[in-house]
N, C-alpha and C positions, 0 to 999 in steps of 0.2 A: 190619745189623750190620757194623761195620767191621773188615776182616781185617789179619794185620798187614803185608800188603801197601799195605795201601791208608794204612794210618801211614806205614807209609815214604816213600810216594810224596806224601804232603801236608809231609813233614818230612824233604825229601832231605838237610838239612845237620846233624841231630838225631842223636845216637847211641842210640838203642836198648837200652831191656831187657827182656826177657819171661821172668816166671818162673810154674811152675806146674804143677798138673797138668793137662797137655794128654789126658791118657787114650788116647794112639796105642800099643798094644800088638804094631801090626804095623809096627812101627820098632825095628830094635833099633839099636844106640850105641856105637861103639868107639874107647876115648882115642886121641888119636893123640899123638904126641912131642911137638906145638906145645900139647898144654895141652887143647884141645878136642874132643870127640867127634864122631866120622864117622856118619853116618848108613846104616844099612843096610836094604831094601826083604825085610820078610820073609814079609809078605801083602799086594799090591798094593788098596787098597781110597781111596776119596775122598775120606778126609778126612786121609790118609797123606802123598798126593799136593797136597792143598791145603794140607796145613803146610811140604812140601819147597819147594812152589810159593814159599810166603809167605816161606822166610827167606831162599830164593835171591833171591827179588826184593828183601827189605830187605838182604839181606848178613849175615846173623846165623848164628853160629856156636853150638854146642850143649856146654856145659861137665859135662853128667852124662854119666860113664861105666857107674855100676853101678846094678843092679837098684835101683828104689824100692820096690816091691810085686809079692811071688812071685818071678820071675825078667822081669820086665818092668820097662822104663824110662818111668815113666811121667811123674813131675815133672823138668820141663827147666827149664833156667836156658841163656838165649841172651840174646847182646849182639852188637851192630856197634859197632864201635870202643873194646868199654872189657873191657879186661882182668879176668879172670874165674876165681879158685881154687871150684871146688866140692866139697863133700866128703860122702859120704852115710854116713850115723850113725844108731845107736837116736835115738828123738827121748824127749824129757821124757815126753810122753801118752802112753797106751795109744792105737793107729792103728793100721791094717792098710798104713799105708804108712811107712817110713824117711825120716826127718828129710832133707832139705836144707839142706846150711851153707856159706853162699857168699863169697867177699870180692872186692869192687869196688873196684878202682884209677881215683879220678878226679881229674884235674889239678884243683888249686885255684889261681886265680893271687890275686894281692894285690890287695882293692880300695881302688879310690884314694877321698881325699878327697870327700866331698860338699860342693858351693860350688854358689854360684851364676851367672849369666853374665851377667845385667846387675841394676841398681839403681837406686831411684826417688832423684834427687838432692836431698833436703830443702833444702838449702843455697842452693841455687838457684832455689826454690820461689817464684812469684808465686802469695803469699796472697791477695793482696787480688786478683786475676783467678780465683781460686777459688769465693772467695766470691760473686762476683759471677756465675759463672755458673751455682754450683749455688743462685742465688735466682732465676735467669730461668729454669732448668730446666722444662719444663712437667710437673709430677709428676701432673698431671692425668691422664696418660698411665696411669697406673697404676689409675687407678679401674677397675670393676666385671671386672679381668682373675683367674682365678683363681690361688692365694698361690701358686704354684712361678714360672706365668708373671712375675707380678707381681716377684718376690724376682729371679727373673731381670734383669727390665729395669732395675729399680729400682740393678742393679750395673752394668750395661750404662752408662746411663747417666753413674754414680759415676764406673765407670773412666776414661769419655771427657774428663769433666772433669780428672779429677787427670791423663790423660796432655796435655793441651793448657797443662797449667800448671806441672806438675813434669818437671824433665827425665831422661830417662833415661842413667846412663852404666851405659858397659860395664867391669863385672870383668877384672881380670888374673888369673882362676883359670881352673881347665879344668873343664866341663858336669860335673852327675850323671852316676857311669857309669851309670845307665840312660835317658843319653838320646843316644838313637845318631840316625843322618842318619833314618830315618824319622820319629822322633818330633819333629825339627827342621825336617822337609817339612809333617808336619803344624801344627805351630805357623807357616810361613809362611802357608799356606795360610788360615789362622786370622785373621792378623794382618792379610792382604790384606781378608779379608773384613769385617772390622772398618774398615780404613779406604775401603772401598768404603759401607758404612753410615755412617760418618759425612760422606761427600760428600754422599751420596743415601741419606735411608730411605725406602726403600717397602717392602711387605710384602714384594716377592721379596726385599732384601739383607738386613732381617731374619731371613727364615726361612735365606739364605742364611750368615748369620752364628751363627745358631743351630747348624745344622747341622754348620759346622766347629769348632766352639767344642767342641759333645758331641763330635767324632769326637778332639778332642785331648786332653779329659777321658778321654775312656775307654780311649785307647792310652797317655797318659802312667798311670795307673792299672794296663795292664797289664803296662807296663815295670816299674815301679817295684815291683809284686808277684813277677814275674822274678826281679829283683836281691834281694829279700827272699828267697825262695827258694834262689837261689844260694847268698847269704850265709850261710845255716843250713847247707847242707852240709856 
C-alpha cells in the first residue's frame, strides 16, 4: 500500500491533497494565525507517528482545527502548496461525524491555441511516384499476419510511401500545449527508428520501430488526457 510519503517522493514537483478521515484520535489540531492546523502528540502510538512521518516528508500542512466526531479531529484536509479554507459544519445526513467544507485556491493559467507543427505539403505532391510505389509495394507482406499486426504494417508501410513522395513543411504556429520536450524526445526517437527501418528492415528495426512508435502513442495519449484534465478544472 502506498503512503503518502511514498506519493510525494514519486511526484517531488506535484502539489498534494489528502482529504479524509484518517481516524488518528491521538493527534489533537490547533489553528494557528497562518490558516493551518499544528499538530499535537497526545498518545504516542504508530500510526500517529507514520502520518506526522508522511506529511513532514511530502510537506503538507493540516487545515481542520475543530472537532469532527465527539471531541476528536478526526477528517483532515492537508495540501503542499495550495491554499486551503476549511470549515467544520452539521453536514446534510444524519452521521456521527460533522461535515467538512473546504475551498481550494488553484492558479489557472490560459491555454493557448491547439495547431499543429508541421504539414503534409499537397501542392508539392509527386502523384504519379505515389502511385507507383504503392503498386510495387509488396502487400504480400501482410498475408497470414494477425488483423492488429497486419492493420499495423499495412500503415507502416502507407506512411512510408506518402512521406517519400509528399513533402513535409513546417507550421508557423506553436506545438499542442500538451506536447512538452518529453513528448518531443519521444517522437524523435520514433522518427529515428522509422528511418532506420526504412534503410534496413529486419525483424530487430521492426520490432524496434514498433516499440517506439507504442511508447509515443501512449505518452502523447497521456499528455493529451493531462491537458483534458487540466482544462476541466
Amino acid at each position: 500500500m502506498r503512503t503518502i510519503g511514498d506519493i510525494a517522493t514519486a511526484h517531488p514537483d506535484k502539489a498534494l491533497l489528502a482529504a479524509g478521515d484518517f481516524n488518528v484520535p491521538e493527534l489533537g489540531w490547533t489553528r494557528t494565525e497562518a490558516g493551518w492546523a499544528a499538530p499535537t502528540v497526545l498518545r504516542r502510538t504508530r500510526r500517529a507517528e507514520q502520518l506526522l512521518d508522511g506529511c513532514h516528508l511530502a510537506g503538507l500542512k493540516q487545515y481542520v482545527g475543530q472537532p469532527t466526531r465527539g471531541g476528536n479531529v478526526l477528517d483532515l484536509v492537508m495540501s503542499s502548496g495550495l491554499p486551503i479554507e476549511a470549515e467544520v459544519r452539521d453536514g446534510v445526513f444524519p452521521s456521527d461525524h460533522r461535515e467538512v467544507a473546504c475551498t481550494v485556491q488553484i492558479a489557472r493559467a490560459a491555454v493557448p491555441l491547439v495547431t499543429r507543427q508541421t504539414a503534409l505539403n499537397y501542392r508539392r505532391a509527386d502523384w504519379e511516384g505515389l502511385r507507383t510505389s504503392l503498386s510495387r509495394t509488396p502487400w504480400i507482406l501482410l498475408d497470414g499476419l494477425p488483423v492488429d499486426e497486419a492493420a499495423d504494417r499495412f500503415y507502416d508501410l502507407l506512411d512510408a510511401a506518402i512521406r517519400d513522395h509528399i513533402p513535409v513543411v513546417t507550421l508557423r504556429r506553436r506545438q499542442p500545449p500538451w506536447f512538452d520536450g518529453e513528448l518531443r524526445a519521444a517522437l524523435r526517437e520514433k522518427e529515428g527508428a522509422h528511418r532506420r527501418l526504412k534503410r534496413h528492415r529486419t525483424p530487430v528495426t521492426e520490432e524496434a520501430f514498433r516499440q517506439q512508435r507504442g511508447n509515443f502513442k501512449s505518452l502523447a495519449s497521456q499528455k493529451f488526457y493531462e491537458f483534458l484534465v487540466l482544462l476541466g478544472t
